[in-house]
Backbone as a printed PyTorch tensor [residue, N CA C, xyz], in Angstrom:
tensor([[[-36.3360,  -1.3810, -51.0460],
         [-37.0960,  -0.1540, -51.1440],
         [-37.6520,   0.1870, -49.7530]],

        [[-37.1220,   1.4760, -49.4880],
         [-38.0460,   2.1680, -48.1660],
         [-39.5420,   1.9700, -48.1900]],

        [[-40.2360,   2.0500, -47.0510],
         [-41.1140,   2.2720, -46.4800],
         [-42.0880,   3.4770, -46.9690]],

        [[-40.7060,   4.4730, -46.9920],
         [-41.3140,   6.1860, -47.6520],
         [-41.6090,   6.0130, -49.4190]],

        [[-40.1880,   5.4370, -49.7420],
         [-40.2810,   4.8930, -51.4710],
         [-41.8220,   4.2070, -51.6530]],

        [[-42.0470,   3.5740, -51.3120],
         [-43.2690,   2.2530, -51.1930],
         [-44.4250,   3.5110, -51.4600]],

        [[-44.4150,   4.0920, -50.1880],
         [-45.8040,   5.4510, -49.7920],
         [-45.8340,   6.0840, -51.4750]],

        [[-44.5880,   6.8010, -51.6730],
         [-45.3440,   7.8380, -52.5080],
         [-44.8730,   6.8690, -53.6360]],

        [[-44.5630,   5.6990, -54.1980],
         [-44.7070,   4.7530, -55.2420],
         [-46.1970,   5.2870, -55.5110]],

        [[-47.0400,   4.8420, -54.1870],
         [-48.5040,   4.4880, -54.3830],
         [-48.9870,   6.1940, -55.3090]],

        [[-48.4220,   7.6090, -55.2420],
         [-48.7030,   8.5430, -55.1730],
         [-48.6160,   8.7000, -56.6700]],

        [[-47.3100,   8.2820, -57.0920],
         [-46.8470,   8.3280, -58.5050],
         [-47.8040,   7.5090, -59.1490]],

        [[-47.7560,   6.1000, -58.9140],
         [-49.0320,   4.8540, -59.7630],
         [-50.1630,   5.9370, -59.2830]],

        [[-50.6260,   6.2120, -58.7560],
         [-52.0700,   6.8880, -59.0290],
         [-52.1640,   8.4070, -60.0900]],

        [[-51.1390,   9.1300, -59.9930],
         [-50.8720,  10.2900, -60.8150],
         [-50.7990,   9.6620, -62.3840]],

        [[-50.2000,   8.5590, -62.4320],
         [-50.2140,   7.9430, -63.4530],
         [-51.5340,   7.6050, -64.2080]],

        [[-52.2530,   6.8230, -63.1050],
         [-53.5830,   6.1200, -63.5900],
         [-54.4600,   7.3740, -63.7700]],

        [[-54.4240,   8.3430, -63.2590],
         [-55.4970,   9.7490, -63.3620],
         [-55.0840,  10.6500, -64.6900]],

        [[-53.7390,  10.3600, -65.0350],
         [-53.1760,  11.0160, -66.5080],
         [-54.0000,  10.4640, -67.7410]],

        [[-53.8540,   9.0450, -67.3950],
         [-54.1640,   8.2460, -68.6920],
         [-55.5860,   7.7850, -68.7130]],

        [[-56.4950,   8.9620, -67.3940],
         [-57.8400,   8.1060, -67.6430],
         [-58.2700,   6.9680, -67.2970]],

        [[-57.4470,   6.4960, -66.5970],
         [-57.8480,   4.6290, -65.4790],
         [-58.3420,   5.0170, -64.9760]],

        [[-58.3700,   6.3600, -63.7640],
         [-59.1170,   7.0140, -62.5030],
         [-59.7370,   8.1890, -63.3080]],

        [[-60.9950,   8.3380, -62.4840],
         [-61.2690,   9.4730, -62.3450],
         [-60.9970,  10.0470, -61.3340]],

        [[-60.9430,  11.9110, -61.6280],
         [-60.4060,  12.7140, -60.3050],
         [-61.5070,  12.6560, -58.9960]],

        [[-62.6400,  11.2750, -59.0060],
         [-63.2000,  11.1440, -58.5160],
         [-62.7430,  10.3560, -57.1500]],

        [[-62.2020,   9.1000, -57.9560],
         [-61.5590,   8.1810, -57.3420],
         [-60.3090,   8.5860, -56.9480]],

        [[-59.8390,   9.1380, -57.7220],
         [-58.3650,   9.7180, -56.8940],
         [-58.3030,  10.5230, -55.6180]],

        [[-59.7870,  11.0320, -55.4060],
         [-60.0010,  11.7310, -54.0890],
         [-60.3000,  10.7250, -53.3270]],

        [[-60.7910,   9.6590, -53.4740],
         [-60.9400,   8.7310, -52.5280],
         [-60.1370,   8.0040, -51.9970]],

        [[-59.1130,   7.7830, -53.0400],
         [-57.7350,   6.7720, -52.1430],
         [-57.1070,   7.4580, -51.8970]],

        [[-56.5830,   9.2450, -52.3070],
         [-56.2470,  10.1910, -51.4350],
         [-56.5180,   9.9420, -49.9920]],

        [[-57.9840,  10.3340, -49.7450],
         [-58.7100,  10.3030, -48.4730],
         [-58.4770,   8.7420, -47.7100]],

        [[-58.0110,   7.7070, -48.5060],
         [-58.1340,   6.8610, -48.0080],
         [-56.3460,   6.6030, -47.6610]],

        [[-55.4610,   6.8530, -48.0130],
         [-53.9870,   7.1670, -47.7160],
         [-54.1300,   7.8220, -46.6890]],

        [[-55.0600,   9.1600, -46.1420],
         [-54.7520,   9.9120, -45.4360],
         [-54.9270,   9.7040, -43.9690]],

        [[-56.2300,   8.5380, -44.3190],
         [-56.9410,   8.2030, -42.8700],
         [-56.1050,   6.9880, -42.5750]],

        [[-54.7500,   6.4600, -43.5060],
         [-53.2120,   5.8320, -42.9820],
         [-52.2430,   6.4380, -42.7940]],

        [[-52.4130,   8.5290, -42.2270],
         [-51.4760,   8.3250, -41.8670],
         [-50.2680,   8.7360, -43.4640]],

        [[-50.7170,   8.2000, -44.5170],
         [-49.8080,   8.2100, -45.9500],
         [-50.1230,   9.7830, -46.7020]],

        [[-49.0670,   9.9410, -46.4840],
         [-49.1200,  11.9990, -47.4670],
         [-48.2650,  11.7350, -48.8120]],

        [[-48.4500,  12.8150, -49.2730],
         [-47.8330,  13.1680, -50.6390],
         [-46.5520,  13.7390, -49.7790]],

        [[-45.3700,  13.5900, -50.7730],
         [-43.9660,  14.1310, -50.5520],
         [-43.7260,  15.1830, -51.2120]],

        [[-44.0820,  16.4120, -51.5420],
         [-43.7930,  17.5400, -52.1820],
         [-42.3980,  17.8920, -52.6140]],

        [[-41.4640,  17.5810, -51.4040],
         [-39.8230,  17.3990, -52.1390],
         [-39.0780,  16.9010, -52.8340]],

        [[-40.1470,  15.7110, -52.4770],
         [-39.4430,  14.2640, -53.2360],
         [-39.6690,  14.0980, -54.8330]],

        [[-40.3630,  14.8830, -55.1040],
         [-41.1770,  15.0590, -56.0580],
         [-39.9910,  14.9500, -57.2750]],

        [[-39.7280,  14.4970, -58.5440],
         [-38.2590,  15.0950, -59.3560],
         [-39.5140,  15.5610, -60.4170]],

        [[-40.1830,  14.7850, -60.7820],
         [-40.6030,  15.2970, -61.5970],
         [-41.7960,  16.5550, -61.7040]],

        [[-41.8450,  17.3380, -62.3930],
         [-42.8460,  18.7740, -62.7200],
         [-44.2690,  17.8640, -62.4730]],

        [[-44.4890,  17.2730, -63.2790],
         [-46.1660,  16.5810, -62.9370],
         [-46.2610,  16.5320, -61.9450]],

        [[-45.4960,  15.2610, -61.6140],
         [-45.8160,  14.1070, -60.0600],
         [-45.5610,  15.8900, -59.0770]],

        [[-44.7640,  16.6680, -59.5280],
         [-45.0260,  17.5310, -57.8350],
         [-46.2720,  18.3390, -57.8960]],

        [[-46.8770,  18.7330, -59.5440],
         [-47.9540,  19.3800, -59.2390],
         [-49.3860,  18.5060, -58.7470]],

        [[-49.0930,  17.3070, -58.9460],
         [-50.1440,  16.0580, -58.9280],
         [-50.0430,  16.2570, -56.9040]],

        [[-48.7000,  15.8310, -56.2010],
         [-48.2790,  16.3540, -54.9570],
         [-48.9310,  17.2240, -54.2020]],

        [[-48.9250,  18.3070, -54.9860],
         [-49.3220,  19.4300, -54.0970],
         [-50.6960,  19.4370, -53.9500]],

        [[-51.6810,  18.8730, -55.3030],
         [-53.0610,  19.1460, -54.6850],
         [-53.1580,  17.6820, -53.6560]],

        [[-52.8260,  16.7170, -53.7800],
         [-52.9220,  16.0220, -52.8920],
         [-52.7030,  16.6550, -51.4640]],

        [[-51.7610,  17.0930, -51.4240],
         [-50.8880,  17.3600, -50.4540],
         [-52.3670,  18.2890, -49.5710]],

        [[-52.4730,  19.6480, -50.2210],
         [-53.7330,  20.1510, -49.8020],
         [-54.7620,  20.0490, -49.3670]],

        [[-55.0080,  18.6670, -50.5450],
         [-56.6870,  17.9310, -50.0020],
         [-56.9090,  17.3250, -49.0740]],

        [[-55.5200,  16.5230, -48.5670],
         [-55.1840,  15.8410, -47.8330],
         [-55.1920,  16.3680, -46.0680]],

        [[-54.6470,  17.8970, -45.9310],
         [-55.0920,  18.3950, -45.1940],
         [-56.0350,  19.3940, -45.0640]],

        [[-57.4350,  19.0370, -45.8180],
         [-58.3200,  19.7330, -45.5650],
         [-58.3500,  20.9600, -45.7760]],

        [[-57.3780,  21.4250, -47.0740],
         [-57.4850,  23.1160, -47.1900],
         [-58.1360,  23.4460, -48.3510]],

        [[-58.8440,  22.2840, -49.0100],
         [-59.9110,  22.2820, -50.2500],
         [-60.2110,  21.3940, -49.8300]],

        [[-61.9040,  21.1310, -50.7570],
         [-62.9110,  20.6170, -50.9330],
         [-62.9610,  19.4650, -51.6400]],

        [[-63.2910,  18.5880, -51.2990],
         [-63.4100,  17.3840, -52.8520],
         [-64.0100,  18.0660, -54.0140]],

        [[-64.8050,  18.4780, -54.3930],
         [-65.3690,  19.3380, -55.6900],
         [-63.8810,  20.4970, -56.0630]],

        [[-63.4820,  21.0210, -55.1270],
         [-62.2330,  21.9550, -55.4780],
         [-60.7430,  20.5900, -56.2730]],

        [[-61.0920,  19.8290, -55.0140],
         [-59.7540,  18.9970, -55.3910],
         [-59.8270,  18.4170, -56.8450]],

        [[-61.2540,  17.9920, -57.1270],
         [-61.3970,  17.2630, -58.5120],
         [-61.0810,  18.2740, -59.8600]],

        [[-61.9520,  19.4300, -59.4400],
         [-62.1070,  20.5370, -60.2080],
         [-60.1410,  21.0940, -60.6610]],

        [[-59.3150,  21.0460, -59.3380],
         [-57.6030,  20.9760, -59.7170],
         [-57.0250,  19.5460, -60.5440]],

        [[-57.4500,  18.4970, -59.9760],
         [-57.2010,  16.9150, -60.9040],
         [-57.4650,  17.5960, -62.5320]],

        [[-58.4510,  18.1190, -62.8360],
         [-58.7990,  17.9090, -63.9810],
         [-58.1570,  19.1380, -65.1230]],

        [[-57.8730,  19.9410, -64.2960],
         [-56.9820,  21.3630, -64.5640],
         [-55.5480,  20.6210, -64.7500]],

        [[-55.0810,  19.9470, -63.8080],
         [-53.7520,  18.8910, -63.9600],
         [-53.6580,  18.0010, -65.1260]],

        [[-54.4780,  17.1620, -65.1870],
         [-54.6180,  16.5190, -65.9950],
         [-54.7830,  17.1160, -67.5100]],

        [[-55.5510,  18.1460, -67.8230],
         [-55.7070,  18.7650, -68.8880],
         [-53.5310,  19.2100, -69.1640]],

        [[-53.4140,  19.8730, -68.2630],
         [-51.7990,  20.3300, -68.4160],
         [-50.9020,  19.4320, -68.9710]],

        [[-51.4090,  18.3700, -67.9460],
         [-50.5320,  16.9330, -68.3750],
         [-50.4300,  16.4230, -69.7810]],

        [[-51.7080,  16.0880, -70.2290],
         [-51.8120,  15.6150, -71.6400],
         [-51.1250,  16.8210, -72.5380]],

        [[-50.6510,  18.1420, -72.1650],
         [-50.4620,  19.0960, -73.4850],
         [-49.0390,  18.7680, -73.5390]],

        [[-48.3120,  18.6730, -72.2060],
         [-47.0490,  18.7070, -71.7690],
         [-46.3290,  17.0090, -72.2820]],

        [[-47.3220,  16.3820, -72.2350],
         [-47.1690,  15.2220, -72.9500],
         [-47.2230,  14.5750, -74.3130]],

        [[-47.7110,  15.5110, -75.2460],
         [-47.9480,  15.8440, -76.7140],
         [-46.8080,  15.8930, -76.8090]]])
C-alpha cells in the first residue's frame, strides 16, 4: 500500500467513525487540523465513493482555511444526517 493509500485510509476510517457516532464532528475537526499541520489532505478525486467525497470536500475546505471550525462541524453534521438516510 502507497504512502497516498495509507493518507486518505486515515480519511475514510475517520468518515467512518463520524457516520456511526465514534467521533464527534468535534473531534473530527481536530485530527483534520491535526493531518493538516502533517502536511496530510483529503483526496477529492480519489474519492469512489458519494459519502467519502462529500466527507472530502468539507475536509478538504477546512483544511484550507475557507471555513470555520463551527462552519466545518455545523457541515459534519449536515453530512452525517445525509449519511444515515442514504444508509437506511
Amino acid at each position: 500500500m502507497s504512502r497516498q493509500q495509507q493518507e486518505q485510509g486515515l480519511f475514510k476510517r475517520t468518515a467512518e467513525l463520524l457516520a456511526d457516532d465514534k467521533l464527534t464532528p468535534a473531534q473530527a475537526c481536530s485530527f483534520i487540523e491535526t493531518l493538516r499541520d502533517a502536511k496530510i489532505f483529503a483526496d477529492e478525486m480519489d474519492a469512489e465513493d458519494k459519502q467519502q467525497k462529500g466527507f472530502n470536500e468539507i475536509a478538504g475546505i477546512y483544511a484550507d482555511y475557507k471555513i470555520t471550525n463551527e462552519e466545518a462541524c455545523d457541515l459534519f453534521k449536515e453530512w452525517i444526517a445525509e449519511w444515515k438516510t442514504v444508509k437506511k
